[in-house]
N, C-alpha and C positions, 0 to 999 in steps of 0.2 A: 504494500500500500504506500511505503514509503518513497518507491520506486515511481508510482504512479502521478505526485505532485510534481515529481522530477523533471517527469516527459510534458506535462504538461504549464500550462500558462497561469493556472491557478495556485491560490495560496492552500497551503493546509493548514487547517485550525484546530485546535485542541482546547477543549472549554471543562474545565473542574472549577468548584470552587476553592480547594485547598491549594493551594500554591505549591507546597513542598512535592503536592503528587505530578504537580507540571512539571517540577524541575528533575525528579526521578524519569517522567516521559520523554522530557528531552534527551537526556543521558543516553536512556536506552537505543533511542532514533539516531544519535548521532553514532553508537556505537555499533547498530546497525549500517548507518549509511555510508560511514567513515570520515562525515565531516557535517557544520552545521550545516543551514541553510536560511535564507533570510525568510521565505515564502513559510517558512513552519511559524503560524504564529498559536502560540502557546496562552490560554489568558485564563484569569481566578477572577471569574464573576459570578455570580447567579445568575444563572441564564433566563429563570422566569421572569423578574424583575431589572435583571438590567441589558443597553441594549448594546446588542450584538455588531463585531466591526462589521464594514460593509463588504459584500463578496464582488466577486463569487469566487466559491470557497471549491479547491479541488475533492478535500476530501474535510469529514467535522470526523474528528474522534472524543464519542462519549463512555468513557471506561467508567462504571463502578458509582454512576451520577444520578440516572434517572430514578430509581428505586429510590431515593430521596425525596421525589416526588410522589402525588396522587397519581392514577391515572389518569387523570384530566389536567392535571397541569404538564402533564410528562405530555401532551397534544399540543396545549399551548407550546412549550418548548421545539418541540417537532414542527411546526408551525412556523414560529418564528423564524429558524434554524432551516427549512424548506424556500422562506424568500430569498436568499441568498446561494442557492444550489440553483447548477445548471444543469441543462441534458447532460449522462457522465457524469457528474458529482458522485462522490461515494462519503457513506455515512455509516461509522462501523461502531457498535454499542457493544457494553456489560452490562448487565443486569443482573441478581439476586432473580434465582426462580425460585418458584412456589415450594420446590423440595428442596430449598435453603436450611438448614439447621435450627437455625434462629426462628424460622417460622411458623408460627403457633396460631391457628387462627382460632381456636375456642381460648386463647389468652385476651381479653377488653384492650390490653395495651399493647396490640402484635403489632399494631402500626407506627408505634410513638416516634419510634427512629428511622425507622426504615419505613415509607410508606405506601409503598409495593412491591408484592413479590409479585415476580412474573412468572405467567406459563408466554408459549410461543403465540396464540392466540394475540393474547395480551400486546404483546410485540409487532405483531403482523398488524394489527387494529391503528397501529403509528405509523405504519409506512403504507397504506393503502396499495393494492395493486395495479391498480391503471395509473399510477404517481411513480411507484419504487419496484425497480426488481430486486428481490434477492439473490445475492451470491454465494452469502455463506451463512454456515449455521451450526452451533454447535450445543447441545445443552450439556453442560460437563458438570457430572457431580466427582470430586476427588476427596481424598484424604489429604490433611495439611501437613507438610514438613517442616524442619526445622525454621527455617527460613521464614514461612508463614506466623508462624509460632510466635516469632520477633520482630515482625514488621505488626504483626497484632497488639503484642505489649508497647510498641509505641503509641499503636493508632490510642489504644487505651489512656497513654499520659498526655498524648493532644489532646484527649475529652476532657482528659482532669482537667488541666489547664484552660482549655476554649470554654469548659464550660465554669471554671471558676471554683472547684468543688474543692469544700476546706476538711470535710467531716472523713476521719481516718476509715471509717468503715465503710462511709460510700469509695473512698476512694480504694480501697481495699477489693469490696465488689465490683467494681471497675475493672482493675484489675485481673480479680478473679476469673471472671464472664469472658473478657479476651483472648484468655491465654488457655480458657477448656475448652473451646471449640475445635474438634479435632477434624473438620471437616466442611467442605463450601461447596454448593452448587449453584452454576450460572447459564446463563443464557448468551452465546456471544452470538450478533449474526453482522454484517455487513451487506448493505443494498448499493443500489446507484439510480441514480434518478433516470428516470424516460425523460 
């Protein structure tokens, strides 16, 4: 996909709103590509509320965002994010699917953080088919590694921190809850605009 902004005229965008995951995104892109590139533009906004640079954009990579959303705002976002695609544009997603771990739906608070899990339905229903073809599609459920293990106990002390939390036990269970998930399943697919 990286390759794909290459040959072409368009910028690629990358839109999270945590900053540190952009600059892990870049890393990775350049150590894929072998060097940077100025067309990669990489930005920490909230994409419901704030507004998006102007395209048109080769490709949007949304990793690990939309599930953040309802499924109605996850439209609006898609939406937004569709004015700026041309014929050929590609728009490649992560998503939290419904046989996620964490997902509990007879829990009242299964949404609090996460605010949808996705089946591929779900997914399909944001890129309509007379609009988006699909190219790729993956629903992967795995067990986590070390690696995962500790990129988890960090995301853990961002929360403490972003979210200001002083009480040793909440942070405690914070902790907790990050580091015993022994397991993630997602949804990745990649489309392209008609």
């Amino acid at each position: 996909m990286i390759s794909y902004a290459g040959i072409t005229e368009r910028r690629l965008i990358g839109i999270d709103n945590d900053a540190s995951q952009l600059v892990a995104l870049r890393s990775r892109m350049v150590e894929i590509a072998g060097a940077d590139d100025e067309r990669w533009e990489l930005i920490s906004i909230d994409p419901l509320y704030s507004p998006l640079p102007a395209g048109p954009y080769a490709m949007v990579i949304m990793y690990k965002i939309l599930h953040f959303f309802t499924l109605n705002e996850c439209k609006e976002v898609i939406s937004k994010v569709n004015q700026h695609l041309v014929k050929g544009s590609l728009i490649s997603i992560c998503v939290h699917s419904s046989k996620h771990p964490t997902n509990d739906p007879t829990n009242p608070d299964n949404d609090a953080y996460f605010k949808h899990f996705f089946t591929q339905e779900d997914v399909d229903s944001l890129f309509p088919a007379n609009k988006f073809e699909r190219l790729y599609r993956a629903d992967i459920e795995r067990n986590y590694e070390k690696a995962d293990r500790q990129v988890a106990a960090l995301w853990a002390e961002k929360v403490i921190t972003d979210m200001k939390i002083t009480s040793h036990r909440e942070k405690a269970n914070w902790r907790h809850h990050a580091t015993m998930q022994q397991s993630t399943a997602e949804i990745i697919n990649v489309y392209r605009k008609l």
